[in-house]
N, C-alpha and C positions, 0 to 999 in steps of 0.2 A: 504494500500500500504506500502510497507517495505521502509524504508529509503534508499538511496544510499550507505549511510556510513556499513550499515551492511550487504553488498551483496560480500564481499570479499571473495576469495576462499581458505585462509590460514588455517591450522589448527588452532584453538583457545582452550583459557582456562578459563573455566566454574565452576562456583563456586559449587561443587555440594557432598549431606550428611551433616556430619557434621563437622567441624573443617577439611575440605581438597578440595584441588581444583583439579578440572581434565581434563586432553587435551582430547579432543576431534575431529575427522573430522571434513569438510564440511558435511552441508547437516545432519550431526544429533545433531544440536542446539534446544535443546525443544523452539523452538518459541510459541509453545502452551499451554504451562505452564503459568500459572495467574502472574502476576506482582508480589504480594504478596508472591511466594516462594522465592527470595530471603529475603527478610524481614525476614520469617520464619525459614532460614536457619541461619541469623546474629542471634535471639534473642538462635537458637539451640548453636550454635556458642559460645555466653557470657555465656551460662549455663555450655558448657562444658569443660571453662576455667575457673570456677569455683574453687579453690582448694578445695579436698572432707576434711570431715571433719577428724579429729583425732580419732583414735580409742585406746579405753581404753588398757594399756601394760599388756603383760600378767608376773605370777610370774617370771619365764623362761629370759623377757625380760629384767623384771627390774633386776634382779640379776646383765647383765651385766652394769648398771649403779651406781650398790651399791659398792661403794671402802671403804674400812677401813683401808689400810693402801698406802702411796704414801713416793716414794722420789723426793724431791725437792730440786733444785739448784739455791740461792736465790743471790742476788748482790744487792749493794744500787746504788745511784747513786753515780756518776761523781761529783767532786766541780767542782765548775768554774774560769778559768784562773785569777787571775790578770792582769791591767793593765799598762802597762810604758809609762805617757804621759805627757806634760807641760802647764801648763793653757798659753793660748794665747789669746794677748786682746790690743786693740789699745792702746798705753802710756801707756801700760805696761809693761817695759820690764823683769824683773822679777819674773814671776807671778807664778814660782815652780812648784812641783810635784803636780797632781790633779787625778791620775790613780786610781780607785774605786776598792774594791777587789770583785774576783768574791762569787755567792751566794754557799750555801753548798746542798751536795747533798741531793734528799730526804732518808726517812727512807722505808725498804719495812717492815708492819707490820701485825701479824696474830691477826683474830681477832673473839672468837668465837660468834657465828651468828646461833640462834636458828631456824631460816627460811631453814639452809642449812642443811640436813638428812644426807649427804656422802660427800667424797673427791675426787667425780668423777670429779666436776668441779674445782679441786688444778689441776694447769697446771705442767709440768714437771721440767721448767724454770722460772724466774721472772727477772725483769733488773729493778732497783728503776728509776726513774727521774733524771736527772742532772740538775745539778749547769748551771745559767748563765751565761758569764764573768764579767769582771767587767768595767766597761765606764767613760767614761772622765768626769771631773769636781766632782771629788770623787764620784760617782754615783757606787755603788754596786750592783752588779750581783743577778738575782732575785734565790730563794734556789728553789730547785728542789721537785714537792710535793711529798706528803706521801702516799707511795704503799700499801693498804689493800688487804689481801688476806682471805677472807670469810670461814672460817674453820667452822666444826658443836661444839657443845657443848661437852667436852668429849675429844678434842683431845688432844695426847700427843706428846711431839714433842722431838726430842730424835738429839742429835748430836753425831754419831758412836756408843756408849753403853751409851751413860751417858743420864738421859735424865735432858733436860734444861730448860722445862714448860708443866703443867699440865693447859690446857685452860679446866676447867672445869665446869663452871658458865660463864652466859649469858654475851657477853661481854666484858671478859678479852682480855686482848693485850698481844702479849710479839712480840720484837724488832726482827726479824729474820734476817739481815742486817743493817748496819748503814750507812748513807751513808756519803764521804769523804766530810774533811772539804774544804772548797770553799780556795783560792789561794789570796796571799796578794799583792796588788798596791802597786808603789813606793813612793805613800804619805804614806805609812806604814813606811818605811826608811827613814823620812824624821828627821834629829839628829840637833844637833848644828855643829859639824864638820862636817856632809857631807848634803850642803843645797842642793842640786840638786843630789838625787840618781836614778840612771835609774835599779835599782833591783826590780824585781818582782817577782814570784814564781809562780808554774802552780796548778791547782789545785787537791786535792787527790782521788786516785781512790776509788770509795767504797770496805765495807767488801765486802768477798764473803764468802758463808758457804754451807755446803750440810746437808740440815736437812732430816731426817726420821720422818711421822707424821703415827702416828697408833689412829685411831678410837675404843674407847671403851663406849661403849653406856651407856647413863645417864640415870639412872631410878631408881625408890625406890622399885621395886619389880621386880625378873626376874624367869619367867618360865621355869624347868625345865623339861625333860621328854625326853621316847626314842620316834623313831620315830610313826607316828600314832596315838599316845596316847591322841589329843585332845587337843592340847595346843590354836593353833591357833582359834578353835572353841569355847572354852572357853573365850580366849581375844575378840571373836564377840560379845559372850553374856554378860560381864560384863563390855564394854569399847568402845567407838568411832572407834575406828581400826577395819579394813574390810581388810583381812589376806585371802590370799584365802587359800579354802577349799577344798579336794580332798579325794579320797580314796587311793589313795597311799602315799608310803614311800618320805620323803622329800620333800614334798610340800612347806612346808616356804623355801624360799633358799635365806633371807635377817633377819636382824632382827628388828621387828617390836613394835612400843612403843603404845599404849592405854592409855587414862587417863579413872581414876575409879571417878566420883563425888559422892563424903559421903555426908551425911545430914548435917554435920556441916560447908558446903560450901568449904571442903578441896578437893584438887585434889591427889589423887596418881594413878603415873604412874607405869607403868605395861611394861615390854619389856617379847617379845615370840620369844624365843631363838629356831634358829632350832635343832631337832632334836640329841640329843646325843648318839652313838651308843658305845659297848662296846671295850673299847683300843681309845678310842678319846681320851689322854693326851699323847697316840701317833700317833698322827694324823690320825688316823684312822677315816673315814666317812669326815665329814665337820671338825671334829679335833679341834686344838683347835685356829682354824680360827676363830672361834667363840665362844669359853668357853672363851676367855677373856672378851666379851662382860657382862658377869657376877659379872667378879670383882666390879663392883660399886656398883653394887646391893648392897643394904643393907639386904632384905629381898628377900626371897627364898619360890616360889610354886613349889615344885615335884609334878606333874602329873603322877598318873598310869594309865596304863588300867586296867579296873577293869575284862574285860571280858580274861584275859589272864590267865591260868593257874598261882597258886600263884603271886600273883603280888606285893607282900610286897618283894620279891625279888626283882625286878628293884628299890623299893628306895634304898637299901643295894649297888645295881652297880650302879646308878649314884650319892650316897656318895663318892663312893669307884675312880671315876673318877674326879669330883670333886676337891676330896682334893688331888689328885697327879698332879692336874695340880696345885692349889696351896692352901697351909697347911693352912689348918683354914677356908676352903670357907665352908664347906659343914655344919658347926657348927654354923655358922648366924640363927638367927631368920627366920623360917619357917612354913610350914601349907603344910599337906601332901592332895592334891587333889586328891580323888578316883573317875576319870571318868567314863561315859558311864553306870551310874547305868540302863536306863533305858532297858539295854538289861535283859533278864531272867538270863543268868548264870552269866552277872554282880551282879545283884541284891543276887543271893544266895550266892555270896561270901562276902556280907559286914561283917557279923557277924566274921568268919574269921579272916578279915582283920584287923576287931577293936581290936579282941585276944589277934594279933602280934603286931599293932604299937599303941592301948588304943583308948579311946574313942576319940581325938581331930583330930583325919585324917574326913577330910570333905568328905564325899559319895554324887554325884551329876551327875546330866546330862546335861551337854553342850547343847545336841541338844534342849532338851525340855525346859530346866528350871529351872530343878527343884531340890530344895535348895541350888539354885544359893546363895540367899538370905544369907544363913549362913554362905559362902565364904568370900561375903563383908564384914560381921560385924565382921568376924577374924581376917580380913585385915587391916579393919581400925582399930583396937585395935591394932593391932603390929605397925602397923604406927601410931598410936601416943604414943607409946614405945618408939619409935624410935626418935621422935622426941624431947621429954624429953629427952633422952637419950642425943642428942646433941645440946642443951641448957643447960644441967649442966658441959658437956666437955666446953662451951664457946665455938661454935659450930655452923653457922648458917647453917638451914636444908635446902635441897635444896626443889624448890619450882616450879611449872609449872603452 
């Protein structure tokens, strides 16, 4: 028998699918459905409020979260006011000035941070912290904390052309706003002639400054090559970095760091710079959006194709771009990498190639493997060149 309470003749609303409810007539309430469909429908229900999970970004996506350069408009804080006040106290009648001065403001400061890759997350603006005031019974205003702003390793920080800190090692700080100093009580004014001053002073606003910060990427070896040529697939095969891979032109569209581990427990890093095309010192292709990424480099892989008609010609054009973006790059300690040996007309042109640039250009194949091996040990011999080199300069090398 149906209860009383359920013989009403209104429209009603029925829970019905998943995650949605649905009005319904009289007269067509599934009464004959098992108790257990709603159950069925709640536990469909908490599945399908689920949030789904994250899917891996593609090259395309992450591009737009790679910044390497930001302007920022940074401000410290506010001090805090002084007070003008009189100790007051039973049978005391004289009990003077007791007004606390306020705290100072904080400082906003950059600070490089080997966890952050980009200056995606540099906000546009910053405001340091303020000063307290300052409180009765000489009680002083508490100071305003200290604003970090999480920059990558590498960054340069430049005020209008000049620049005014190279954060280049794990770590370093430099002060991008100071913030004002906090404001003096009238126990500050307290003299011989004037026992009772009621002067205070308010307290200072912070610096304010507009910094330019540009990203140039920290690495002891940086890969060069036009586009195609195998850079990123070589950085799979010799290094922790997973670079995607494609058949088409410009596939890297960030730049990407690998560490290389040697058998003497050393690490070098390895950055795979995109794609360099001919006239990039005039911005042409990706430009030199990314040939500054270079300059740290200390050591230099040119990458050719080898399967390219003459190809001892492209190291000759990206020298030749190189050193017009700027004089002396292309002259660093290097190792010329001849890719893609394992295609046929790769392979028939190494003898060739050795002709033109001697026996020390390395012939190898990315995909497969093979005499990866000799790459490394050339590598690591220039990197610890290198590293003597800047140990007798008094010089610490950098380290990851």
């Amino acid at each position: 028998m149906v209860p009383s309470r359920l013989l009403s003749v209104g429209p009603r609303t029925v829970f019905g699918g998943v995650g949605r409810w649905t009005r319904v007539a009289p007269g067509q309430l599934p009464w004959h459905a098992p108790p257990r469909l709603l159950s069925a429908s709640c536990v469909d229900l908490s599945k399908h409020q689920e949030p789904p999970g994250k899917k891996p970004l593609s090259e395309k996506k992450l591009k737009r979260h790679f910044v390497d350069h930001r302007r920022v408009l940074v401000r410290g804080g506010c001090g805090g006011d002084g007070v003008s006040c009189f100790h007051s106290e039973p049978r005391k009648e004289f009990g003077g000035p007791d007004g606390g001065d306020g705290g100072d403001g904080g400082h906003v400061i950059l600070k490089a941070d080997q966890q952050v890759k980009s200056l995606s997350s540099v906000l546009s603006r910053y405001q340091g912290f303020h000063g307290q005031a300052g409180g009765r019974k000489n009680c002083s205003g508490r100071g305003g904390a200290v604003l970090y702003i999480r920059v990558p390793v590498g960054t340069l920080v430049k005020e209008g052309s000049e620049v005014v800190a190279d954060l280049s090692c794990p770590g370093a700080e430099y002060v991008a706003a100071r913030g004002g100093a906090g404001g003096k009580g009238n126990r500050f004014f307290l003299a011989n002639d004037n026992r009772a001053p009621v002067t205070c002073t308010p307290g200072q606003p912070g610096q304010e400054r507009v910094l330019f910060l540009e990203l140039k990427t920290v690495a002891h070896a940086g890969m060069v090559g036009f586009p195609n040529a195998g850079k990123s697939s070589l950085l799979r095969a010799i290094s922790n970095a997973r670079p995607a891979v494609a058949s088409y032109p410009f596939t890297t569209l960030k730049p990407h760091v690998g560490i290389v581990r040697c058998d003497d427990h050393q690490q070098i890093a390895v950055a795979d710079i995109p794609g360099i095309v001919r006239g990039a010192h005039r911005n042409r292709g990706l430009g030199s959006a990314f040939l500054r990424h270079i300059e740290r480099c200390r050591l230099l892989l040119f990458v050719v194709d080898l399967s390219e008609p003459e190809p001892w010609t492209q190291l000759e054009d990206l020298k030749w771009e190189l050193e017009r973006h700027e004089a002396g790059l292309s002259r660093r300690p290097h190792v010329v990498v001849a890719n893609k040996v394992d295609l046929p007309e790769a392979r028939a042109a190494v003898p060739r190639l050795r002709a033109r640039l001697g026996p020390s250009a390395v012939a190898l194949s990315a995909a497969t493997g093979e005499n990866v091996e000799a790459l490394l040990l050339r590598l690591q011999e220039l990197h610890r060149q290198h590293v003597a080199t800047e140990l007798q300069r008094g010089r610490q090398p950098l380290r990851w």
